[in-house]
C-alpha positions in Angstrom: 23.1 91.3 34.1 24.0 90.0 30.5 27.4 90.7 29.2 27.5 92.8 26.1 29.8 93.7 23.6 31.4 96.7 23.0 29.9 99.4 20.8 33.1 98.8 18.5 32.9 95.1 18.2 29.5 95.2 16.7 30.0 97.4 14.3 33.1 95.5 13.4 30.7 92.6 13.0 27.6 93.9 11.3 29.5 94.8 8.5 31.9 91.8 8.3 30.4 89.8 4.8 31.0 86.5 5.3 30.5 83.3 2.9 29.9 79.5 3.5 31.1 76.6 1.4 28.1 75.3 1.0 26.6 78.6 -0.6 30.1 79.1 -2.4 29.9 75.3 -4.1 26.7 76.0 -5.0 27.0 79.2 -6.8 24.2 80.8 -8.7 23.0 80.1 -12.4 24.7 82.3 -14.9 27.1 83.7 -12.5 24.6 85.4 -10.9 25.6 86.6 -6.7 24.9 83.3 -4.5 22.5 83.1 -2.5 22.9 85.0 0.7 23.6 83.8 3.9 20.4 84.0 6.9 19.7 82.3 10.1 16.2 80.4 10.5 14.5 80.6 13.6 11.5 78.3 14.1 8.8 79.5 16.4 7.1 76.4 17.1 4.3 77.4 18.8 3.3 79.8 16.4 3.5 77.7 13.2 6.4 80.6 11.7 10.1 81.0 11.2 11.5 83.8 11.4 14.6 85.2 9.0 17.6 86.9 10.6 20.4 88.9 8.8 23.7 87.3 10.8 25.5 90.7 9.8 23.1 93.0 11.2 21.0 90.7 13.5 18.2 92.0 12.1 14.9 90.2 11.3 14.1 90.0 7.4 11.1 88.2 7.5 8.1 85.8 9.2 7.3 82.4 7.0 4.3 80.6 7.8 5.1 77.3 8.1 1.7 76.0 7.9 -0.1 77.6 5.3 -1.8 74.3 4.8 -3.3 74.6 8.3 -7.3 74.2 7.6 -6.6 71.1 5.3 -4.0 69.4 8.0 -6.9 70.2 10.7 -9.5 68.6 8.5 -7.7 65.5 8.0 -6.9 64.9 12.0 -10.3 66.1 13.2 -11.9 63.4 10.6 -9.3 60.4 11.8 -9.8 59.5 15.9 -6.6 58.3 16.3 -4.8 61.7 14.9 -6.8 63.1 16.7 -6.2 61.6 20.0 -2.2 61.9 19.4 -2.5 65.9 18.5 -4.1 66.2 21.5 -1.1 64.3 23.5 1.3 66.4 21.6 -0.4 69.6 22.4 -0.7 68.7 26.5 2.2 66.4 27.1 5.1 67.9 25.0 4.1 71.5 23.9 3.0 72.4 27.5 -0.5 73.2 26.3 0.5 74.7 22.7 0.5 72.2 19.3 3.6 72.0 17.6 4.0 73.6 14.2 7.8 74.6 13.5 10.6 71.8 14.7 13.2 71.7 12.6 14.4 73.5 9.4 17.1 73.2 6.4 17.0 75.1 3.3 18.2 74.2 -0.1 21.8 74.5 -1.5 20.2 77.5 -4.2 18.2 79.1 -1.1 15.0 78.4 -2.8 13.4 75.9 -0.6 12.7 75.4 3.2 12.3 72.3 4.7 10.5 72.1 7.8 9.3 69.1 10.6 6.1 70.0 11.7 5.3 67.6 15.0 1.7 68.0 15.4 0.6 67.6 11.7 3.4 64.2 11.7 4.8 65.7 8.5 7.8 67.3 6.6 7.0 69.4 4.1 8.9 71.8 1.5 8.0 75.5 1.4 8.9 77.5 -1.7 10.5 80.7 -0.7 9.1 82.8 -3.3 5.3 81.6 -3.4 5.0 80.8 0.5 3.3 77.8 -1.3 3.8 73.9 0.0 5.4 71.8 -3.1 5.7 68.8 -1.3 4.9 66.8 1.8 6.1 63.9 3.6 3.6 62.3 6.5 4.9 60.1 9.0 4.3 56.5 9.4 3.7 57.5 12.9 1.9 60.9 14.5 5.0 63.1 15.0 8.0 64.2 13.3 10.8 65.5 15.4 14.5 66.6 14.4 16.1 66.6 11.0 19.2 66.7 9.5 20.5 67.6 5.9 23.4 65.9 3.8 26.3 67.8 3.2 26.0 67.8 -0.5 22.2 68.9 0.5 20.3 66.3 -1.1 19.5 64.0 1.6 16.9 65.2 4.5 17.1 63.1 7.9 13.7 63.1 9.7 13.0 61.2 12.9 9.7 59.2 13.2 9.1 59.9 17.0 6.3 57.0 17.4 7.5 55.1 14.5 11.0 54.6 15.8 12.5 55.0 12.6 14.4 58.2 10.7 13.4 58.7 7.2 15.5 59.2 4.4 14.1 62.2 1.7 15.0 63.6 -1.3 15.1 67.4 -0.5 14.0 68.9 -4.0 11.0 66.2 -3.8 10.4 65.3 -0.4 10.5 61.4 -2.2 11.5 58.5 0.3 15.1 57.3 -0.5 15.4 55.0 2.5 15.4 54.5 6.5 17.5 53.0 9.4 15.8 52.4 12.8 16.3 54.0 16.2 15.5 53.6 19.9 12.5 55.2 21.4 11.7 58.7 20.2 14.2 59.1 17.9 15.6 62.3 17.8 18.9 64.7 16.6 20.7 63.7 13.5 23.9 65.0 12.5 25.9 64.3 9.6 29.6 63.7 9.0 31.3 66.6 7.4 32.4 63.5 4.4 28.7 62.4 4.5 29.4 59.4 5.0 27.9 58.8 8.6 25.6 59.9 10.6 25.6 60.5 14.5 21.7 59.3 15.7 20.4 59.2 19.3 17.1 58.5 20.7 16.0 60.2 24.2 12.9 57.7 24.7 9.6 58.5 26.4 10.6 62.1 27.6 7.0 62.8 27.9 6.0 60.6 30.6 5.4 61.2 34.2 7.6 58.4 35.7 11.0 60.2 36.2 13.1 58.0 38.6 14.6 54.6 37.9 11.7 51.9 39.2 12.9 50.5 42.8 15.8 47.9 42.2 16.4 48.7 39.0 19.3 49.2 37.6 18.2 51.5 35.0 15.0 53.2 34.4 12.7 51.2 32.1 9.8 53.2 32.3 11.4 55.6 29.2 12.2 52.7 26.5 15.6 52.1 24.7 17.9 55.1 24.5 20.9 54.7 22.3 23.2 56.9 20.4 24.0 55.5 17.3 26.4 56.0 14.2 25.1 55.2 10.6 26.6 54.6 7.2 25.1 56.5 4.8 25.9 54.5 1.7 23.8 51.5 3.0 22.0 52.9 6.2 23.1 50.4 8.2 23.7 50.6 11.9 27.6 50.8 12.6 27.7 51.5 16.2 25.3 51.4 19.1 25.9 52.7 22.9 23.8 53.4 26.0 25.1 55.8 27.6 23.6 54.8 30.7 26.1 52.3 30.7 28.9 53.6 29.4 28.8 56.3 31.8 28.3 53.8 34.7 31.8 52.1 33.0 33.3 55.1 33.6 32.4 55.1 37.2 29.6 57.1 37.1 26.0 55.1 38.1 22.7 56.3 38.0 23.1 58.7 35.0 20.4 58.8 32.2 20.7 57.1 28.5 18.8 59.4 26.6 21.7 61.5 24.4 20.0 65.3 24.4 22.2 68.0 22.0 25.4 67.0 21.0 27.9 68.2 18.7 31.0 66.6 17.1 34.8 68.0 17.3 36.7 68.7 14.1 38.2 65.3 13.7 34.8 63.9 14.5 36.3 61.6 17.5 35.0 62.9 20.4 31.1 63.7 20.9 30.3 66.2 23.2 27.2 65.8 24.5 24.3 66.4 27.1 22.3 63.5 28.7 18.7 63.6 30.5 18.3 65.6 34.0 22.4 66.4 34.1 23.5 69.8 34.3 26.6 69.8 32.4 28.1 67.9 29.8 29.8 64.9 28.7 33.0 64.2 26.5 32.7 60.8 24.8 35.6 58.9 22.7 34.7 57.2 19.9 37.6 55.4 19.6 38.4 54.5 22.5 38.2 50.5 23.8 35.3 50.0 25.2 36.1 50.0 29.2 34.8 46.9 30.2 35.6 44.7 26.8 32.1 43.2 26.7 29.9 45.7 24.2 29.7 44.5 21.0 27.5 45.5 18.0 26.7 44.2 14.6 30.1 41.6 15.6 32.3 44.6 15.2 34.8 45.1 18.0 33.7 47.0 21.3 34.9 50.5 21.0 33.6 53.9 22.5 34.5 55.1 26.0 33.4 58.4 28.3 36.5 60.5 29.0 35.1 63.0 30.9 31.9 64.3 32.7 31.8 67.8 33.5 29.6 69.8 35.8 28.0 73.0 35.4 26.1 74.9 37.8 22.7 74.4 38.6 20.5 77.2 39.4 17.3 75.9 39.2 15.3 74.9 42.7 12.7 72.9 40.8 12.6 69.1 41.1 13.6 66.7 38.1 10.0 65.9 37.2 8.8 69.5 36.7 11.9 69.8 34.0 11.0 70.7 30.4 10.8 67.3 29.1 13.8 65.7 31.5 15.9 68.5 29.6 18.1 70.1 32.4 20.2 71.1 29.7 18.8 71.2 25.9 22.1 72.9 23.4 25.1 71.9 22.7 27.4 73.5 19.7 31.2 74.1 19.4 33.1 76.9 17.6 34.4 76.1 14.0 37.7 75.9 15.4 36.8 73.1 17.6 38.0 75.4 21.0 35.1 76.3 22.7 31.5 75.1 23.7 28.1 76.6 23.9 25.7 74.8 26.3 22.5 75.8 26.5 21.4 75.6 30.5 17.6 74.8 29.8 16.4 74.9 33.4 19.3 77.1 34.8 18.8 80.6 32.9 21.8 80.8 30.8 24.3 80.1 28.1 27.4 78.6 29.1 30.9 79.3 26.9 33.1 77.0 28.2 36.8 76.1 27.0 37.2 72.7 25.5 40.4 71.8 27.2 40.6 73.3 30.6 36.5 73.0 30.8 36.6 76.6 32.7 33.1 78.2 31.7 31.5 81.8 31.5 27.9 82.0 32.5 25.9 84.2 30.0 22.4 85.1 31.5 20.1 85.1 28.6 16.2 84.3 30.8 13.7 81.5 30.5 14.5 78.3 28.7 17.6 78.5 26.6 16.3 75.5 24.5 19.3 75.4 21.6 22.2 76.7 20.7 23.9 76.7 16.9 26.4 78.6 15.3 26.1 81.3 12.9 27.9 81.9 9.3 31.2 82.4 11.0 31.7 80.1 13.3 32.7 82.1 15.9 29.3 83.1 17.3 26.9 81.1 19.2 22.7 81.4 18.5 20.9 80.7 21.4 16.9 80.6 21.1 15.5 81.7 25.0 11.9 80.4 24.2 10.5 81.7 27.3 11.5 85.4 26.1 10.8 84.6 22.8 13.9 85.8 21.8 17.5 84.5 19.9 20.5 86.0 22.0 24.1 86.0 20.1 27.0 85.4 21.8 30.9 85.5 20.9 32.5 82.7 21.8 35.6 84.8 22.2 34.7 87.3 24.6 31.5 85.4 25.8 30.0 88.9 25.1 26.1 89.0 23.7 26.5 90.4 20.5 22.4 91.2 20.0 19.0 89.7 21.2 16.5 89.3 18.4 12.6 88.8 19.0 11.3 86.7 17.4 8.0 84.6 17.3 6.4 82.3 20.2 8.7 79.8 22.1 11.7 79.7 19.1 13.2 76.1 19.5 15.4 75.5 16.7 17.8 77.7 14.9 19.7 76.9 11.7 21.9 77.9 9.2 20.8 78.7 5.6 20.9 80.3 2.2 18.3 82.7 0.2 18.1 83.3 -3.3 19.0 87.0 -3.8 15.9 87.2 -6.3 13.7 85.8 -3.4 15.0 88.5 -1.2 13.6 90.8 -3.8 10.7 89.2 -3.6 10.3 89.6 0.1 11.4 93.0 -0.1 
């Protein structure tokens, strides 16, 4: 049985007005009201995202994210090899379904979406007004994955999946400002809170059938190079490099996967917290740290980075590594503004896990079939977990570990984000 909130608390909170800096920096032209804060639920199997009032967890609206569907289908049914790899897509990583809706950011003046669109191997920006495409960015490979935006909101991260590259973009123009390359599959990107770095990891060929390290081998090659990375900004250079694999081995812990899933970075952007392929739990990694064994290098810089902890979590699920959802056993990882608590998504397990940061003692939150991210809202203080099998978004407060609302949405919701609206384009929808 979930736990819910009381009938007090969520009144408390649906008429709580909150503001983020980005939206406050911004401002509006003429003084107008700033735009107004919404969560973005992408429903990536139906090719929509879905708007949700964080006050009243009430949906606004539905955005089709592929307007530009009969063109996109013309161009890949005319080309053999897009073709063949929108077919892969559709049977090997969307579990029979084609992949429409990744990732999303909007603009800093809420009048722009951006959205990754994996089976179309684009990112494109959606005007919020006209529901119209203004610009579109194809990959130099056949699918685009997970994104990231700047803090200033001009820059737009997109990972290359079969290129094994991330892109660079204007926002505004969806114009190419640069690249830095990746491991296998490149995949989550998040940026610094200064901008000035970004954390990168590549999970490699989560798509393949070949689960298990290969007999005698020390690591399992069958799934390709899986790093998490740090990049500058400034010059897009690479500035560090681990396998976790190894450094988890280092820490005396063998046999563990490289491929960095979710991960999110404390306040003082030290320590990654982070969830790794076919583990049920989480893993506390040191930036900082000296490297264990002395011996890691990058680039000629000195060997730093170290895991600190590996923490368990329980696993409910009876079904064996290779039937996971993509080697996810876990797949969401956010921590409260304050930098206290965690929210792990349990992928394969049922449930959302609030867990305290220091003493690592955890609340299970039941939430049904395949939690697949977590992410906070507005505040801070609540944590937005998209259950794709129920096609739903359940809410949770990290304080109480009480679910605050469940919203539907649309089919299989993957990826939930924070953004702004123009308050004329609210008319607009309205």
């Amino acid at each position: 049985m979930r736990r819910t909130a009381t009938v007090a608390l969520a009144a408390t909170l649906a008429t709580t007005a909150v503001t983020t800096g980005a939206a406050t920096a911004q401002g509006a032209p003429g003084g107008s009201a700033p735009p107004r804060e919404v969560m973005f639920v992408g429903n990536n199997w139906d090719g929509t995202a879905t708007v949700v009032d964080p006050r009243t967890y009430r949906p606004i609206t539905t955005i089709d994210t592929i307007p530009d569907r009969a063109e996109r289908m013309a161009e890949i049914l005319a080309s053999p090899d897009k073709l063949a790899f929108y077919l892969a897509i559709q049977a090997a990583i969307g579990e029979g379904n084609a992949q429409y809706t990744d990732d999303m950011f909007t603009t800093h003046d809420g009048r722009l979406l951006a959205v990754s669109r994996p089976s179309f191997a684009d990112v494109v920006g959606i005007d919020l007004t006209s529901g119209d495409v203004v610009w579109r960015f194809p990959m130099e490979g056949y699918r685009s994955d997970h994104m990231g935006v700047s803090p200033d909101g001009t820059r737009l991260l997109v990972s290359d999946s079969t290129a094994n590259k991330v892109h660079e973009l204007d926002i505004l123009t969806g114009e190419k400002t640069g690249e830095f390359p990746s491991g296998d599959s490149p995949h989550e990107n998040n940026y610094t809170a200064d901008g000035e770095r970004v954390f990168h990891a590549s999970i490699g060929r989560v798509y393949t059938p070949v689960d298990r390290p290969v007999l005698r081998e020390p690591y399992d090659t069958q799934k390709g190079e899986r790093y998490l990375q740090t990049v500058r900004t400034d010059d897009l250079s690479i500035e560090h490099r681990w396998d976790m694999g190894r450094e988890l081995e280092e820490a005396g812990h063998p046999g563990m996967e490289s491929a960095v899933r979710p991960m999110t970075l404390a306040p003082d952007e030290r320590y990654v917290y982070l969830q790794v392929s076919f583990f049920h739990g989480w893993i506390e990694f040191d930036t900082q740290a000296p490297d264990i064994d002395g011996t890691t290098t990058y680039a000629g810089e000195p060997a730093v980075g170290a895991v600190t902890r590996v923490v368990d979590l329980p696993k409910r699920t009876t079904e064996p590594r290779e039937n996971y959802v993509l080697d996810s056993a876990h797949h969401g990882m956010t921590m409260n503004a304050s930098g206290t608590t965690l929210c792990a998504a349990g992928t394969m397990d049922g449930y959302a896990a609030i867990v305290d940061r220091s003493t690592a003692h955890h609340a299970l939150v039941d939430v049904g079939e395949k939690p697949y991210w977590s992410t906070n809202g507005p505040d801070g203080e609540t944590c937005w977990v998209s259950v794709s099998g129920e096609d739903a978004v359940v809410v949770i407060d990290y304080a109480t570990a009480d679910v605050l609302a469940e919203v539907p949405v649309g089919d299989h919701p993957q990826r939930v984000r924070e953004g702004v609206v123009a308050r004329d384009v609210l008319r607009s929808w309205r």
